[in-house]
Each structure stands twice: as structure tokens, then as C-alpha cells.
C-alpha positions as CSV (number, residue, x, y, z in Angstrom):
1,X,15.5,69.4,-1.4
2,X,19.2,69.0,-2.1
3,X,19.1,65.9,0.4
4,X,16.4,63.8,-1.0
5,X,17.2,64.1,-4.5
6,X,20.5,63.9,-3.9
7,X,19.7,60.5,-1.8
8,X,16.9,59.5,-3.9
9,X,19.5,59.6,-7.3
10,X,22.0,57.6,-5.0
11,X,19.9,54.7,-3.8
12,X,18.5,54.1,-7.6
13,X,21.9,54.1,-8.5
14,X,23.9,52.2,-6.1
15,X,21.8,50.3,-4.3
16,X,23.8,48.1,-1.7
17,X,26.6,51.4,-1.4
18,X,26.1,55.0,-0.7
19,X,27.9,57.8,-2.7
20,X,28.4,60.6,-0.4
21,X,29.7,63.6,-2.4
22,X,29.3,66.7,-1.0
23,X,29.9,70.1,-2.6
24,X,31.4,72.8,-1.3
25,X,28.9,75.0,1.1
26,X,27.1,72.0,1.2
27,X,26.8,69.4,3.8
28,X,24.5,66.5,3.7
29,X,24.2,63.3,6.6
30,X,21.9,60.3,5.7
31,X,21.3,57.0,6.8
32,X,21.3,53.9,4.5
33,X,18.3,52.0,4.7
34,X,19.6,49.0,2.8
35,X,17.1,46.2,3.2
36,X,19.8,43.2,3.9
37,X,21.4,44.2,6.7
38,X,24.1,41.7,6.0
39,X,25.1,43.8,2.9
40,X,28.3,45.6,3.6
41,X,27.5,49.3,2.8
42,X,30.6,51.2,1.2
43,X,30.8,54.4,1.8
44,X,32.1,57.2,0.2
45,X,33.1,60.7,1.7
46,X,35.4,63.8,1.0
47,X,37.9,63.9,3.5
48,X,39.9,66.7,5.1
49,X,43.7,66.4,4.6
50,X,45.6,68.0,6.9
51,X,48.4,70.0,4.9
52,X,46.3,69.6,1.8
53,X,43.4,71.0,-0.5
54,X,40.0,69.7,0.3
55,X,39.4,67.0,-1.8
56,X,35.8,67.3,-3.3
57,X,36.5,64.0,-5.4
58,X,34.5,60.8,-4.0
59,X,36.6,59.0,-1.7
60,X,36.7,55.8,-0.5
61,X,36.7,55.4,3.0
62,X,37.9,52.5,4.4
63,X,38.7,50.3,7.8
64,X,41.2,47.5,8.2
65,X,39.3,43.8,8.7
66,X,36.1,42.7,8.9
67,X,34.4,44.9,10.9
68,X,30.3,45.6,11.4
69,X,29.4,48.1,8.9
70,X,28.7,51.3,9.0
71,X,24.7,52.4,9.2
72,X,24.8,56.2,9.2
73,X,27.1,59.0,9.0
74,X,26.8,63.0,10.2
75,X,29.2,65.5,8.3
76,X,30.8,68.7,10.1
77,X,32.6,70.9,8.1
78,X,35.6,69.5,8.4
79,X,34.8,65.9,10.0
80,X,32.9,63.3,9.9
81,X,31.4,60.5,12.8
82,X,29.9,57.0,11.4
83,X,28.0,54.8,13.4
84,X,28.2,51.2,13.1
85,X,25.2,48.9,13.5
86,X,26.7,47.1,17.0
87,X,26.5,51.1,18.1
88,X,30.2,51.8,17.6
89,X,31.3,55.3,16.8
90,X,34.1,56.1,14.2
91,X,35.7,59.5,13.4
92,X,37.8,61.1,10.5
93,X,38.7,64.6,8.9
94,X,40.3,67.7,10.7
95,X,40.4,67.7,14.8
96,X,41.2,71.2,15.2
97,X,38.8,71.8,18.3
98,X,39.1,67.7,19.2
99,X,35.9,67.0,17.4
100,X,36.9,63.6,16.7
101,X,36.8,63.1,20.4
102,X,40.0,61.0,21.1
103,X,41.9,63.6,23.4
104,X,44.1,65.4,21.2
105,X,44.0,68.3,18.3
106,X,45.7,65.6,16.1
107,X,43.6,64.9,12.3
108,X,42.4,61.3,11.1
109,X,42.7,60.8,7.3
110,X,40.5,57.1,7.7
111,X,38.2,56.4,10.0
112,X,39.5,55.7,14.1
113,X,36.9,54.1,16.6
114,X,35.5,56.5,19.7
115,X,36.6,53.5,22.3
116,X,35.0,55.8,25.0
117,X,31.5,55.5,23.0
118,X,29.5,52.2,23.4
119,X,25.7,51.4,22.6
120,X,25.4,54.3,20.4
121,X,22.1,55.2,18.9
122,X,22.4,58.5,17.6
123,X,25.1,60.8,16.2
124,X,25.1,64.5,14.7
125,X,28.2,67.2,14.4
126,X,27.9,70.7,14.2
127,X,30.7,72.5,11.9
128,X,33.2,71.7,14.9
129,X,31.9,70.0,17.6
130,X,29.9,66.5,17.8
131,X,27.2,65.0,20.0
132,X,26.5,61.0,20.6
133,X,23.4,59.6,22.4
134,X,23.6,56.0,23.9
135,X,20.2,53.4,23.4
136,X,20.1,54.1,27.7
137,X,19.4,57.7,26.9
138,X,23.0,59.0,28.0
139,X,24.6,62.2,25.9
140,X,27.8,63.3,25.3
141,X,29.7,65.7,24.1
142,X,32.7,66.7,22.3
143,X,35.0,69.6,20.5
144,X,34.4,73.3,20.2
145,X,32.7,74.8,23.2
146,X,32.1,78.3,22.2
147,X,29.3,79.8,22.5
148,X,27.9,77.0,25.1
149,X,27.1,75.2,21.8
150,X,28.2,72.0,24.0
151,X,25.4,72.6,26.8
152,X,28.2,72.2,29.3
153,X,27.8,75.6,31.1
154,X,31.3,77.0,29.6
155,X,32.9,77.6,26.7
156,X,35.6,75.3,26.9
157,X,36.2,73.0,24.5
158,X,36.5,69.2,25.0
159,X,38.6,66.4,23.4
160,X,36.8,63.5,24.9
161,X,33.2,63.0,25.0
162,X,31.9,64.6,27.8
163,X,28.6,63.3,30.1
164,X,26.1,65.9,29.5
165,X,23.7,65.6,31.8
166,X,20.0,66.3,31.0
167,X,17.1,67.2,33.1
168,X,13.0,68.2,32.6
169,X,11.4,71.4,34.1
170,X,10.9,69.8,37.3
171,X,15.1,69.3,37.4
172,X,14.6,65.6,37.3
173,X,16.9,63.7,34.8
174,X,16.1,63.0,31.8
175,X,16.9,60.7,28.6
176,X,17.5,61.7,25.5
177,X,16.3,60.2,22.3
178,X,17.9,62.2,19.3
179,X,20.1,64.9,18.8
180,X,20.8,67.2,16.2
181,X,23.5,69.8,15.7
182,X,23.8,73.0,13.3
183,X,27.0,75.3,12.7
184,X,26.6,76.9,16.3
185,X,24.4,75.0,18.3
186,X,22.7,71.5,19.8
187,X,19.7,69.8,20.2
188,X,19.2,66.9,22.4
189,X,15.2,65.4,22.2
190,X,14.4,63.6,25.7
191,X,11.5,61.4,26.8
192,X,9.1,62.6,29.0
């Protein structure tokens, strides 16, 4: 409910940008459906500071040059991945548990590109780890493995995206569609 009248208020109100203001104990992710896709979409986030209070103000978040915009965003709980329309994945907030995926425990305050991430169709973050499917089907992985929330097998964590490889009942591989992630777990959708 929160979502869609939270969106709905947005779009009316913005149009061509996205407000994304999230309150605390309560984590939205949407995708802008802006009907030019030549419109640059600005969007606006809270951001973790490392060393610093959460800031529950909206905040614009920003890249240097001219660069394909952003078509969706997925929020963690203290990170957040957009995806670009040329399937490019970005990464900001806290990196605790490498979340942001770009080999170390070291925090983004603006958005850094995944280079290891190409063709990307889908993201989604749990509160500490992230997940990334490719337009071929291809999953991977990243950040706090506890719990096998990572599908891995262990409960290491990872600070690159890791290959996660998926398979049917018959043990054939399979290619996944959509994913989804909640505070302790994933969910990858394949084809049949």
C-alpha cells in the first residue's frame, strides 16, 4: 500500500523525476516508467554516510558526465544498486558485507559502476547482500552470505558478484528471469 501511493503521489507530482524518500523501517524500490525514454530521470535517495547519521532528507544523487540514465533502483538497508537503461549496474551507501560488489568493505557516498556487470536486466538487494540477472539468463551474486541467503552453498560472504549457477529438477541448467531479495533471503525466477 505504502508503495503505490507513495509512487502514485510521486509520478503526479514529478513527472519526468522520481522522489525516492524513504522513512526509516521502510524500504521501497520502483521502476520509472517515464514515457520519453530520452528524459533524463533524476533521482533522489537517502544515502548512508559512513561516520555519519542517516540522512532521511531527499538527496540528490548524482554521476559525473553524460551518462545513460538510470531506469530502476533496489534499496537494501543500507545500499542501494541502480540499473541503467544500456543494462549497467551502479552502487552506493554502506559496503560493510561488500554489497556494492566491487571487492572491498569500503562505502560509496555517490553512485560507482559494477564494471564486472554487463547486460543487466534485473536487480534486487536484500538488507545486505544483492543479486543481478543478465538479459542471457546469468545470476550473480554478492555481499553477506549468512544464512545461504546467497544460494552459493556456504555462508561466506562475497565482494564481487559471484556466478550462481542455476539448474531445474532434472539438474539441467537453467535461466533466470527475475529475482527478488528480502532481509534474509533470494529468489531467482527461471524459464522452463
Amino acid at each position: 500500500m505504502f508503495k503505490k501511493h507513495c509512487f502514485d503521489h510521486l509520478c503526479e507530482m514529478w513527472k519526468s523525476q522520481i522522489l525516492f524518500h524513504c522513512l526509516m523501517c521502510t524500504y521501497c524500490s520502483f521502476t520509472n516508467i517515464s514515457p520519453h525514454p530520452d528524459e533524463r530521470v533524476q533521482v533522489k535517495t537517502k544515502l548512508f554516510q559512513p561516520n555519519s547519521p542517516f540522512c532521511f532528507t531527499p538527496h540528490n544523487v548524482s554521476r559525473a558526465g553524460d551518462k545513460s540514465p538510470f531506469t530502476s533502483a533496489a534499496l537494501g538497508a543500507e545500499h542501494t544498486l541502480f540499473l541503467t537503461e544500456t543494462g549497467e549496474v551502479w552502487a552506493t551507501g554502506s559496503n560493510s558485507f561488500g554489497q556494492l560488489g566491487f571487492g572491498d568493505r569500503v562505502g560509496r557516498l555517490s553512485p560507482e559502476r559494477i564494471h564486472q556487470l554487463h547486460d543487466i536486466c534485473c536487480i534486487a538487494v536484500g538488507a545486505v547482500h544483492s543479486i543481478a540477472i543478465s538479459s542471457q539468463g546469468n545470476c550473480w551474486v554478492w555481499g553477506f552470505g549468512r544464512g545461504c541467503r546467497l544460494g552459493l552453498g556456504d555462508e561466506g560472504d562475497r565482494l564481487l558478484p559471484t556466478p550462481l549457477r542455476l539448474e531445474n529438477g532434472l539438474g539441467e541448467e537453467a535461466a533466470a528471469v527475475n529475482c527478488a531479495a528480502g532481509r534474509g533471503h533470494s529468489l531467482v525466477l527461471c524459464r522452463d
